[in-house]
Structure formats: C-alpha cells, structure tokens
C-alpha positions in Angstrom: 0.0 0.0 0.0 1.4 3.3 -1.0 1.0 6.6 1.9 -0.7 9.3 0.6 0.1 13.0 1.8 -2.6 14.7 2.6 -2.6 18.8 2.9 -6.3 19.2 5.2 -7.3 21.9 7.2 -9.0 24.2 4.3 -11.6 23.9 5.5 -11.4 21.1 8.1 -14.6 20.1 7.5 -13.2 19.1 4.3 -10.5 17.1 5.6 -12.5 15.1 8.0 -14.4 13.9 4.4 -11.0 12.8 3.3 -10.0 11.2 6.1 -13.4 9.2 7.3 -14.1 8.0 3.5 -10.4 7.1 2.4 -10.1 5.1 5.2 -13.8 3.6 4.8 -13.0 2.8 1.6 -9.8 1.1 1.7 -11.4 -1.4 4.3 -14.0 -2.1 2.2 -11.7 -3.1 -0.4 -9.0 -4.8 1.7 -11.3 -6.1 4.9 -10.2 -6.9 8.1 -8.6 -4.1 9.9 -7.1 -2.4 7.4 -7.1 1.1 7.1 -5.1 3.9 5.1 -1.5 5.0 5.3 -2.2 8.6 5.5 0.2 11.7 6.7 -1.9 14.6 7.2 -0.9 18.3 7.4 -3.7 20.8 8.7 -3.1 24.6 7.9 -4.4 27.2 9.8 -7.0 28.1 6.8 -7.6 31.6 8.5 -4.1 32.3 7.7 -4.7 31.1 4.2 -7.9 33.0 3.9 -6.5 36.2 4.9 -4.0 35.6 1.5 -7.0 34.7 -0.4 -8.5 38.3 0.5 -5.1 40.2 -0.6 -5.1 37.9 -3.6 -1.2 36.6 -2.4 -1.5 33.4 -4.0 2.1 33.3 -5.1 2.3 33.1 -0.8 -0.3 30.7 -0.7 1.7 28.3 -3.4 5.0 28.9 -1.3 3.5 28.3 2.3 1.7 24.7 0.8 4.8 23.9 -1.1 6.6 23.6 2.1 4.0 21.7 4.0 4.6 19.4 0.7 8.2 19.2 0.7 7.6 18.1 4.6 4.9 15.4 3.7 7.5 14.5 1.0 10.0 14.4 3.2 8.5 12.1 5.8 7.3 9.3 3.4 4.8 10.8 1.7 4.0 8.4 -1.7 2.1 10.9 -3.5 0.2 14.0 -2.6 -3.3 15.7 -2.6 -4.9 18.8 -1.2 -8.3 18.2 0.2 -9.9 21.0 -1.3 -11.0 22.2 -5.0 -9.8 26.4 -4.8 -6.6 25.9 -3.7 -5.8 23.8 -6.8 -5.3 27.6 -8.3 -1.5 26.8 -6.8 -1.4 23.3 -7.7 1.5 23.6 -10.2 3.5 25.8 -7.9 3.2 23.0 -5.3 4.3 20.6 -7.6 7.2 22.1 -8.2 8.0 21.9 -4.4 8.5 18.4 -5.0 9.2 14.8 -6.8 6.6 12.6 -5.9 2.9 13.2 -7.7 0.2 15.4 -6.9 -3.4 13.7 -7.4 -5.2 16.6 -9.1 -8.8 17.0 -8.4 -10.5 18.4 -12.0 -8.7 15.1 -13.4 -10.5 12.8 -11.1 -14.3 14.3 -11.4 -13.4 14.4 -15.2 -13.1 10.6 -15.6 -16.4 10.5 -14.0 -17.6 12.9 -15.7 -16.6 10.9 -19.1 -17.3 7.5 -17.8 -21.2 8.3 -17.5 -21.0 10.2 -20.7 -21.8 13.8 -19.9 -19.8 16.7 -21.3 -21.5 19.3 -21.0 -22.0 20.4 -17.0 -22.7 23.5 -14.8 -19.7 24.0 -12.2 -20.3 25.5 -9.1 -17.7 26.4 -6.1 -15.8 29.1 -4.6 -15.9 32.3 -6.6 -12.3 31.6 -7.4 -13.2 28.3 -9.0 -16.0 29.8 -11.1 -14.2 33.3 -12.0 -11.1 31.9 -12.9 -9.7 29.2 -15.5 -7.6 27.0 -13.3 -10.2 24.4 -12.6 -12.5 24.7 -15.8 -9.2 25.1 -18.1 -8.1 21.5 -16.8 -11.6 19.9 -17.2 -11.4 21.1 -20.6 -8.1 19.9 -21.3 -10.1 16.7 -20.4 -12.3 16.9 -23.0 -15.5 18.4 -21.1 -17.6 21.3 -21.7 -18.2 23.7 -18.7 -20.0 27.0 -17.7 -20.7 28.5 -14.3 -23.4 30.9 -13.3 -23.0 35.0 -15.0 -24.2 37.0 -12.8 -22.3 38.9 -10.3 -24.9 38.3 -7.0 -25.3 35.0 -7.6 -21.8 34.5 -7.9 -21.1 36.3 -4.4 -23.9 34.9 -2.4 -22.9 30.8 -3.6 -19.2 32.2 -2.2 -20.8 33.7 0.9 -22.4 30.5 1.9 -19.5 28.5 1.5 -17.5 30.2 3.5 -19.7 31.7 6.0 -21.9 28.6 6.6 -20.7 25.4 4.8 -16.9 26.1 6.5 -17.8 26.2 9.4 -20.4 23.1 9.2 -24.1 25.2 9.1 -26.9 24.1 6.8 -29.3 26.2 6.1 -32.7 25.1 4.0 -32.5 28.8 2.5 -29.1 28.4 1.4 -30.0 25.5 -0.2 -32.9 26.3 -1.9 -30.8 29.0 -3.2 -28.2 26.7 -4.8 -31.2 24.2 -6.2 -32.7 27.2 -7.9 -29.0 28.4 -9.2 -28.8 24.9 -10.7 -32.2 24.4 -12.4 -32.0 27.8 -13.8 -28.5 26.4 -15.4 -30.6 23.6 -16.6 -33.4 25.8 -18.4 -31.3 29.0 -19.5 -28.4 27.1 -20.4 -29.0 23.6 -21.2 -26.3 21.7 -18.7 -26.5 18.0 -18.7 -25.2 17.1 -15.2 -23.2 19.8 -12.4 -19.9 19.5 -10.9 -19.7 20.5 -7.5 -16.3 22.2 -7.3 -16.3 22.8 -3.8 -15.9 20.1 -1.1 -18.4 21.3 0.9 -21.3 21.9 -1.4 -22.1 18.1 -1.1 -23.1 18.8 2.2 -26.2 20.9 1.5 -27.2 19.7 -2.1 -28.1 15.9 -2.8 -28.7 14.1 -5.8 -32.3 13.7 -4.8 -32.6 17.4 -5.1 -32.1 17.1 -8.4 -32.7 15.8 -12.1 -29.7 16.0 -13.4 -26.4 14.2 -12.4 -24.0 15.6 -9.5 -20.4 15.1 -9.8 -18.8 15.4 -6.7 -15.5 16.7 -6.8 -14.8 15.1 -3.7 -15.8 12.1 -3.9 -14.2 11.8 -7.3 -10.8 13.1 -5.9 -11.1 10.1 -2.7 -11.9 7.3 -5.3 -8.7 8.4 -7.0 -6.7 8.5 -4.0 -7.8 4.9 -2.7 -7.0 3.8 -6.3 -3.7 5.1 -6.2 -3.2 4.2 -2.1 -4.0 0.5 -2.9 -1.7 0.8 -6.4 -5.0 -0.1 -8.7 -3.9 3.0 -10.6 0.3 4.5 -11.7 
C-alpha cells in the first residue's frame, strides 16, 4: 500500500471527508482491519484566507509547497490537497516536489466521461468559477463547462461557502438557493449534469434534489486516491 500525503485543514470540515471516506473505503476493499497509510498536514485556513482576501497566491503556493516538501520528506507516496480552490497553486506545489500530486478536476473528469456527460454546470468558490484553473483543466479533459454569470449570484454561492458550509451550518434557504441556481442552469443554459467544485457543497445539495447528475469533486478526488493508495492506478 502506498502513503498518501494529505494537505487538510482548508476547511477542516473538508478534511474530515477525506480522512473518514479514504479510510472507509480502503477497508471495504482490503477487509479486516485495514485502514489507510495517510500523513496529514492541517493549515491554519484563517491564515490562508486572509491571503485569499489580498489575492497573495504566489504566498499561498510557497506556504503549501513547504508543508509538501515536509509530507515529502516524511514518506509521503504521493500527494493531494483536500480542497477544489486551492488547486489555483497546484502547479506551484508541484514544483516543491518529486513525488505526484493527485489533481482533483482530473478525477471528477473521468467521472464525468465515464457516465457520458460533457456538457456540465460547475459550481464552487468564486475563485473556481471566476477563474480558469479548474474549468481550463476539465477542458483539457475533453468536457464542456459554464458557471453561473451574474455577479450576485456568484457572491452569495461564495458567501455561503464560507460563511456557513466552512464552518459546518446548513441552512434550508441556502439550499434552496443553490437548487434554484442549478435548475436555472438547466433551463437557461441547457447543462446536462453539475460538478460540485467545492468540497463542501455536497453537504447541503443531494442528488435527490435534483434531475440531473451531481459530480462530486470530492468524492471523485477520494476514489482516485484509494485507487492510487492500494496501487489499482500508476
């Protein structure tokens, strides 16, 4: 079994995701008492956040790429980081080190492909829906993806994920909100399934709420790191 490095704590209700269903899912596969080889590093994410604000992500990249040369460094087989946004500073993290970084957009993008939907809504963090470094890599994996255009509803799906969803509150308002977000991306636009590109959204919006398929980031990414913990994938 390989040892997966694991950079948590952004938010940590994020990381205790990763860590309860990695570990589930490896025993399921392997039975008995068998559990995952994991090294975990939790930032302090108000630290982080307070970077986000100032838009310092060349700080951001250099802070996690030494908590990665440090996972690295104590036996870490490959690496992930348990959230969607701060994938913005994947590549400067990878530079930190030798060993692999597990990158989320590719893992909800063989999903994706594998129930053949390429055309999908993506919502997270208004740095995952402003920006290109999430939908620029689902592209590059062949898929077709829009997020919301207006400015409010762009600020008020950030708001609740950071204000509520962070810090573990569900709220049936919030959620109604993001439903409403989604089937208006489903009439206006046309989407065939959404990606949830934020590893908290999961928490408030089910597939039951729904008629068209979710695509968990999250769950996505864990599947891939299980594969890769119990060497089913290079």
């Amino acid at each position: 079994m390989k040892t997966i490095g694991i950079i948590g704590g952004m938010s940590y209700e994020s990381s205790l995701h990763y860590y309860e269903r990695i570990n589930r899912q490896v025993n399921d596969v392997a039975g008995g008492l068998t559990c995952a080889k994991l090294i975990v590093y939790n930032v302090n994410f108000e630290e982080i956040h307070e970077l986000m604000l100032k838009d310092d992500w060349n700080s951001i990249g250099e802070i996690l790429g030494e908590v990665a040369k440090k996972l690295e460094s104590v036996g870490a087989d490959y690496l992930v980081i348990a959230t969607n946004t701060i994938h913005k500073v994947a590549n400067i993290i990878q530079n930190y080190i030798s060993i692999p970084l597990i990158h989320i957009s590719d893992c909800v993008a063989e999903k994706c492909k594998e129930a053949n939907v390429s055309y999908l809504g993506l919502l997270g963090t208004k740095y995952s829906m402003c920006e290109d470094f999430l939908k620029n890599r689902l592209m590059m994996n062949g898929l077709n993806v829009i997020t919301p255009d207006n400015d409010e509803e762009i600020e008020e799906i950030n708001r609740i994920i950071f204000d509520e969803l962070c810090k573990g509150v569900i709220k049936d308002n919030s959620k109604k909100y993001y439903v409403d977000i989604i089937n208006k991306m489903v009439q206006d636009k046309g989407i065939q399934g959404i990606i949830f590109g934020c590893t908290e959204i999961e928490m408030l919006v089910k597939q039951s709420d729904l008629d068209i398929p979710i695509f968990d980031t999250t769950q996505s990414h864990i599947d891939c790191i299980v594969d890769y913990a119990l060497e089913n994938k290079k």
